[in-house]
N, C-alpha and C positions, 0 to 999 in steps of 0.2 A: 670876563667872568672869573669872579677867583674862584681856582680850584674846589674847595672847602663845598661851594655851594652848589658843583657838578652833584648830580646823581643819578645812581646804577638803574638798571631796569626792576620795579618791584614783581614780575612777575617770575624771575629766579627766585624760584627759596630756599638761600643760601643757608641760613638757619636749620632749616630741618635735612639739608644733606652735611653739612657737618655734623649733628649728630650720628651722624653712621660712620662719622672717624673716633674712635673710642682715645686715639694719642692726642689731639685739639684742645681736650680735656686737660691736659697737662699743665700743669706749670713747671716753672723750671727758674733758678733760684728766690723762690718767692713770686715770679711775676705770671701771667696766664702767656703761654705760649706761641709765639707769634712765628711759624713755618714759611723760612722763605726760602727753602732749598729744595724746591720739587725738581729741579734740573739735575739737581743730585741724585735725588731718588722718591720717590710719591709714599706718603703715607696713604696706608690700606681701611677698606672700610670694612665693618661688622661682617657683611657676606664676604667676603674675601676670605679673611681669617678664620668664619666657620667652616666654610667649604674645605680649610685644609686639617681644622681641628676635624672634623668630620669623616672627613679623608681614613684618619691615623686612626681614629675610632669605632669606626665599624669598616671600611675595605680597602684597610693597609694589605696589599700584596705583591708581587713583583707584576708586571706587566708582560703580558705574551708567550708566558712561558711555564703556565698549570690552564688545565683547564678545570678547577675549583671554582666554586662560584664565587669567593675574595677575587681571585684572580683575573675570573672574565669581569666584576665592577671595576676592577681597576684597570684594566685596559677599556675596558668601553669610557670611564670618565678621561682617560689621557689622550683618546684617541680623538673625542669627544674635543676635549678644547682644540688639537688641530683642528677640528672644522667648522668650530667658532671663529678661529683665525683666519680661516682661508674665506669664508664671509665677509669677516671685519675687516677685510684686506683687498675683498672683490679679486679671488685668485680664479684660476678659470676650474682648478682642481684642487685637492687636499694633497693631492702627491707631488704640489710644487712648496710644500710646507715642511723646511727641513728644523725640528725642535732642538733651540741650541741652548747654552745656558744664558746667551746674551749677544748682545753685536760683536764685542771683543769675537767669541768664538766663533761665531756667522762670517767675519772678515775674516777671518786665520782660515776660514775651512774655502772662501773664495779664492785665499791666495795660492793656499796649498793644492786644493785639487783643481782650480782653473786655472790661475794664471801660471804659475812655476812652472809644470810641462809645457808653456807653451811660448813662451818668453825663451829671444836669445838675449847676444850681443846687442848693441843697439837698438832694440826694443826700449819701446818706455810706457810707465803710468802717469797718467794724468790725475792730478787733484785739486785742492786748493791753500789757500795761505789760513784759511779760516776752520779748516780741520779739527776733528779731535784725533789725538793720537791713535785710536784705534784705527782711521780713515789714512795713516799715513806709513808706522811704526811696518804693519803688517808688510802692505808694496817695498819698503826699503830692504826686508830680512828676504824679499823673494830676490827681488834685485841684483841684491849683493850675490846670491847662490847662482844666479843667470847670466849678469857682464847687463842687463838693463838699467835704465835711471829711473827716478821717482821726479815728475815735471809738477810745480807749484802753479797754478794760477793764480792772477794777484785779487787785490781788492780795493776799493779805495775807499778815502776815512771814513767814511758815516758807514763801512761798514757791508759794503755792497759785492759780491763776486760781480767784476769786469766781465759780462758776460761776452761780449765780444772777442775778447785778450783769451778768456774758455775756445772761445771757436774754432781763433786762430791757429791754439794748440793741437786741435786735434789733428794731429797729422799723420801722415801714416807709418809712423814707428811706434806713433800710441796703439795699443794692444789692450787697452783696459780705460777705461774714462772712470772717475770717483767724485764724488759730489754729497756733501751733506745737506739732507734736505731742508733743515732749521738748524741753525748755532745752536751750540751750545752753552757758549760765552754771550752773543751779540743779538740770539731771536730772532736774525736774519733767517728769513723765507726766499729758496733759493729756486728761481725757473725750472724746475726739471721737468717738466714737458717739453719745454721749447729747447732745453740742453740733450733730451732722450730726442728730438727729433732732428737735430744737427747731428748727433752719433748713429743714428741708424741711417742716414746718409751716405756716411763715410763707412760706415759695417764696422764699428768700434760700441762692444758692449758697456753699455752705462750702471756702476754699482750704486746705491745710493743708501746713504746713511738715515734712517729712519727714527732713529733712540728719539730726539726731541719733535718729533710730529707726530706719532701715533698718539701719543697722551694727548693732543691739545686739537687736532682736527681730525677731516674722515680720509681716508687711504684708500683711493685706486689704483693699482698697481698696474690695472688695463689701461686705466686711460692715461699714465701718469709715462707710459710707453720706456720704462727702461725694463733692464734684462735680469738685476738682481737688487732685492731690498733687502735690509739690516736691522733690527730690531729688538728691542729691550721688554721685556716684560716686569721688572720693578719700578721704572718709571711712569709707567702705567698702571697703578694702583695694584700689580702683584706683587710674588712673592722676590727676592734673587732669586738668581739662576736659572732663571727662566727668560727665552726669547728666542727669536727663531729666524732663519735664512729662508726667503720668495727667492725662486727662481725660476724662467722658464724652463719644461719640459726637457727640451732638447740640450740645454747645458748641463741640467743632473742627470740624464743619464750620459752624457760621453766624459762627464769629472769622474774619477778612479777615485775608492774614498780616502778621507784625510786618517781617520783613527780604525783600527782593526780592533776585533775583540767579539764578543758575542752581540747576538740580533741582530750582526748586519750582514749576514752571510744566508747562504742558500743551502750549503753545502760545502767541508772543509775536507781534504785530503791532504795526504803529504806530500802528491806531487800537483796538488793545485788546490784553488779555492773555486769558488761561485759565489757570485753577491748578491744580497738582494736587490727588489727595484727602488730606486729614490721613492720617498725620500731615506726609508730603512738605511742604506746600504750606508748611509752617513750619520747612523743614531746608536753608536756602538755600545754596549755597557747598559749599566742601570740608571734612567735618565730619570731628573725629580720630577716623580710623579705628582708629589702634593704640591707643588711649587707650581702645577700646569692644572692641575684641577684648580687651584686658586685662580689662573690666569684665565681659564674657563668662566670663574667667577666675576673677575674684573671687567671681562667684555661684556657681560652681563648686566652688568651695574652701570655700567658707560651706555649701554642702548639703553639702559631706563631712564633715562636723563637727555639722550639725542647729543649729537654735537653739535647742532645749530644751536642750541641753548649756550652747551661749554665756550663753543668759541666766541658769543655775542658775550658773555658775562668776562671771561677770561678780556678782551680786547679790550674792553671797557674800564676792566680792574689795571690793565699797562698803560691806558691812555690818564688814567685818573694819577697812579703812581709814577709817572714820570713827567709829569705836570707838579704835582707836590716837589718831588725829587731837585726841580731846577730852582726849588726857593730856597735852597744851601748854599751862602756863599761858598765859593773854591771846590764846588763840585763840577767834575767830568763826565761827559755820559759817552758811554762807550759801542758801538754801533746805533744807529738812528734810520735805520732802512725804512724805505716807503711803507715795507710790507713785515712784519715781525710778529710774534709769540712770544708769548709774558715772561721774556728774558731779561733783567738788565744790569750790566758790567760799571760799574762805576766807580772813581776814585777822587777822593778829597783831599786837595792842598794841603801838605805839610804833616799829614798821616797815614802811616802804612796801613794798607790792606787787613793786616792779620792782628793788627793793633784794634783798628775798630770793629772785625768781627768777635774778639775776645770780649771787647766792652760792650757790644751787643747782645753778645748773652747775658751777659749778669742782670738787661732787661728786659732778659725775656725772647729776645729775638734770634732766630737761627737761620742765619745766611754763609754765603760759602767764601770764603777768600783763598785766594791761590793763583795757581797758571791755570787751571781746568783742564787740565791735559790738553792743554793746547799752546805748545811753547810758542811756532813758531807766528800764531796770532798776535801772543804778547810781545816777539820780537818787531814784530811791524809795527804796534803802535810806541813802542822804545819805553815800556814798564815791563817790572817782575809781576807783577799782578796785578788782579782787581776783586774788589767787593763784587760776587755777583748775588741782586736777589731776585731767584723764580717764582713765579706764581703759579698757582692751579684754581680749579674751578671753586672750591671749596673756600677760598680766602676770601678775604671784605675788606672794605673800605674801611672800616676801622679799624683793622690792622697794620693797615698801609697808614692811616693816618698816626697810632700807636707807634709806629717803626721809626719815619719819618721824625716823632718828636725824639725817641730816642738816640735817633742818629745826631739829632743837632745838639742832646746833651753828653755823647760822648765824645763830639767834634770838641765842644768847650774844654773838654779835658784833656784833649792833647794838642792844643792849640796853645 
């Protein structure tokens, strides 16, 4: 069957939830704009953006610290999306919800206040070759300060973590297991059940990189049995800055916190402190407030819709676009896992990466090229880069179909 005459489920109506993206609307040099960088970062829908316009215009206040009534709506709505979160995450409580500005800072605040004190000499972490730099960058700066190593688990080419070659590793000088749960680069969907049930085995805590699965399926963090998850909140239809650290109980309260300052104390003297209980004690300063009422908003909009809907339309829109994709002579496709998310890496014969995303915009289309912060991915497959384009719920087959011609006429011109 050729591709062209597959077709999607007509009971998504993709039409009427694009309209609640107001940027879709856009063109961009003359042409109507065709978004294929949600792995980058997710365009926001109308509830989103008013909930934070909303925010600024009637109960802009600092959080926790008046008891005015600006002050108590603005803690009740920031307080409020943590237990959005800890729902949309199946946490067993709100106080294993630590509000960070994103994964970057959820891993710095696992390495600092977990692993570092507890890491010597010959200790090591465990991760993988398929990493984003936030999953790796972090364990090497604790590392280095401790005499520990940072352990690679390999992968092989279509793309897959050797989950066995994982097992083998966990040995007992690993101190810490890392694991991303969906590439970032490849849309690989990585076992972490069955990776959290080999490390609670061995009594080796499992952290697990979340950024590209919460946008695209549902997250149990119970049943999904590791110790700490990572997560972004702009790739999920919020604002930056916003995203947040799960962790079980018993590890926030024996981590000492990473950042000092106001709101995460009990009580300050000069010859000692008191801290609050987790998750406070690790929320120091003035955290974005409107950035987490939006994020509030996003979960919001994501159950009006289910993700059994998201993920059967999203699968559909990868399996359709990487079936058009292989009708390019001199294209590569870059991970091909049994099991993936509407990621895909690819590179064409005889044309740089950043060459054809320049010439993709000028028709319209925005896709990512680069390492993706993920060097040593791209050292495995022996490129500097790749074309990645991500999909989200919101796209269509005609824009996959729109992209697809435009890519084969700016192949013509660097060919």
């Amino acid at each position: 069957m050729n591709a062209q005459s597959k077709h999607l489920p007509t009971v998504f109506d993709v039409q009427r939830i694009r309209a609640d993206f107001p940027l879709l609307s856009r063109t961009v040099h003359d042409k109507p704009l065709i978004y294929f960088d949600n792995a980058n970062t997710s365009q926001k829908p109308v509830s989103v953006i008013e909930a934070v316009n909303n925010h600024y215009r009637e109960h802009n206040a600092n959080v926790s610290r008046a008891v005015h009534l600006l002050g108590e709506e603005a803690t009740a709505a920031y307080e409020g999306a943590r237990d959005k979160l800890a729902r949309f995450i199946n946490a067993t409580s709100r106080n294993e919800l630590v509000l960070t500005s994103g994964t970057t800072q959820s891993m710095n605040l696992v390495a600092y206040s977990y692993a570092l004190p507890r890491l010597k000499a010959g200790d090591a972490i465990l991760t993988t070759v398929m990493e984003h730099h936030a999953n790796i960058v972090p364990w090497q700066l604790v590392a280095q300060r401790s005499g520990a190593t940072v352990k690679p688990a390999p992968i092989d080419e279509r793309g897959e973590l050797i989950v066995e070659k994982y097992f083998e590793m966990l040995t007992p000088e690993v101190k810490l297991a890392c694991v991303t749960h969906v590439s970032n680069v490849l849309g690989t969907v990585n076992p972490v059940r069955e990776i959290a049930r080999e490390c609670r085995k061995r009594g080796i805590p499992l952290l697990v990189d979340g950024s590209q699965a919460v946008p695209h399926r549902p997250v149990d963090v119970q049943a999904l049995g590791c110790d700490f998850y990572a997560f972004t909140g702009h790739k999920m239809l919020s604002p930056t800055g916003t995203g947040a650290l799960w962790a079980r109980k018993e590890y926030l309260e024996a981590m000492p916190p990473f950042f000092g300052g106001g709101e995460m104390i009990r009580e300050v003297r000069f010859d000692g402190t008191t801290f609050a209980e987790p998750p406070h004690k690790f929320e120091a300063g003035t955290p974005n407030i409107a950035g987490f009422v939006g994020l509030g908003a996003a979960i919001d909009y994501y159950e009006s819709i289910g993700f059994e809907a998201i993920h059967a339309w999203e699968q559909q829109l990868l399996a359709y676009a990487t079936e058009r994709l292989r009708e390019i002579p001199g294209l590569r496709l870059f991970g091909e896992a049994k099991e993936k998310e509407p990621v895909i890496s690819f590179l064409i014969e005889g044309a740089q990466a950043t060459d054809l995303a320049t010439l993709l915009d000028l028709q319209g289309v925005a896709v990512r090229s680069g390492h993706h912060c993920a060097h040593p991915l791209m050292q495995f497959y022996n490129v500097p880069a790749t074309l990645r384009a991500s999909l989200a719920f919101y796209n269509t087959r005609e824009e996959i179909d729109a992209f697809v011609t435009a890519l084969l006429k700016v192949r013509k011109l660097l060919m």
